[in-house]
C-alpha positions in Angstrom: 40.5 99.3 95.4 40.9 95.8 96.3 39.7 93.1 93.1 38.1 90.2 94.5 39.9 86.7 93.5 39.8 83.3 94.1 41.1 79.7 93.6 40.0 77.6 91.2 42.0 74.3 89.9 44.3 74.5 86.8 42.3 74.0 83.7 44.8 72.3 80.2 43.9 75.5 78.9 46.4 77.1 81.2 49.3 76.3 79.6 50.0 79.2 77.6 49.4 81.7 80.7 51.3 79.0 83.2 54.3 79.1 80.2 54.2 82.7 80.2 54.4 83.1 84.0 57.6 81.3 83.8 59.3 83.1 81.1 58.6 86.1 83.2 60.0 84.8 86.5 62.3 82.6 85.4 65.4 85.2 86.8 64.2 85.3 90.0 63.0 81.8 90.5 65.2 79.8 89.1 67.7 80.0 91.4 65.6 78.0 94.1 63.2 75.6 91.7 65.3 73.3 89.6 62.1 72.7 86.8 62.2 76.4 86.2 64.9 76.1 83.5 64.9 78.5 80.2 64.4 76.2 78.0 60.8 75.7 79.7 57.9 74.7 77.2 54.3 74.5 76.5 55.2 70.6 76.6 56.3 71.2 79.9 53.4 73.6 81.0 51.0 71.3 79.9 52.6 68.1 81.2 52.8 69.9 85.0 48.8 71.3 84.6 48.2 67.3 83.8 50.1 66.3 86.8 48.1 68.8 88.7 44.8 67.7 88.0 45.6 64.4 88.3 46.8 65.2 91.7 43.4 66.5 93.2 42.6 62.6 92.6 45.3 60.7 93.8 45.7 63.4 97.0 49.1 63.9 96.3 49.0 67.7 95.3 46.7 70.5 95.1 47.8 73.0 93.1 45.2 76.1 92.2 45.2 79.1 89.7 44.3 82.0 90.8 42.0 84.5 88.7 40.7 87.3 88.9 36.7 88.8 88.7 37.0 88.5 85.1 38.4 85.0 85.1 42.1 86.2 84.3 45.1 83.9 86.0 46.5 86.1 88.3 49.0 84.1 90.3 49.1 80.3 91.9 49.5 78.6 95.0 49.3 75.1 96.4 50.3 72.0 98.4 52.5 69.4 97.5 54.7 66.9 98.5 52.0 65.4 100.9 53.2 63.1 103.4 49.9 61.7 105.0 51.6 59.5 107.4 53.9 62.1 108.8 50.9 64.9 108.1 52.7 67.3 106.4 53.5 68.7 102.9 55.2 71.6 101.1 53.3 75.1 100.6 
């Protein structure tokens, strides 16, 4: 049976879920995303999910959490990088 989800932007109070999902990953993510280091930190969580929000209002990322029906962080996804000019961005 299929849960519904959807996207919502990260809230500060993601950190310690965002701080887990790295610890988990880190092996097979690190190799290809240079922040994901082991030393990776609540600091750092918190700092990125700052970054993020600020973001949405500059238009320079959009970055999302998403959560299941029972408001659980479940994954993430975003766009990044935006070039305006040139009209693209990384996914």
């Amino acid at each position: 049976m299929e849960q519904p989800v959807s996207i919502r932007p990260y809230h500060e109070a993601d950190a310690a879920v965002l701080l887990a999902a790295v610890r988990e990953s880190y092996a097979d993510v690190s190799p290809w995303m240079v922040w994901c280091r082991a030393n990776y930190s609540l600091v750092d969580a918190a700092t990125w999910i700052r970054a993020s929000i600020a973001g949405h209002v500059t238009g320079s990322m959009y970055e999302f959490a998403i959560v299941d029906d029972r408001g659980s962080v479940v994954g993430a996804c975003g766009v990044n990088h935006i070039n305006a000019v040139d009209r693209f961005a990384n996914r």
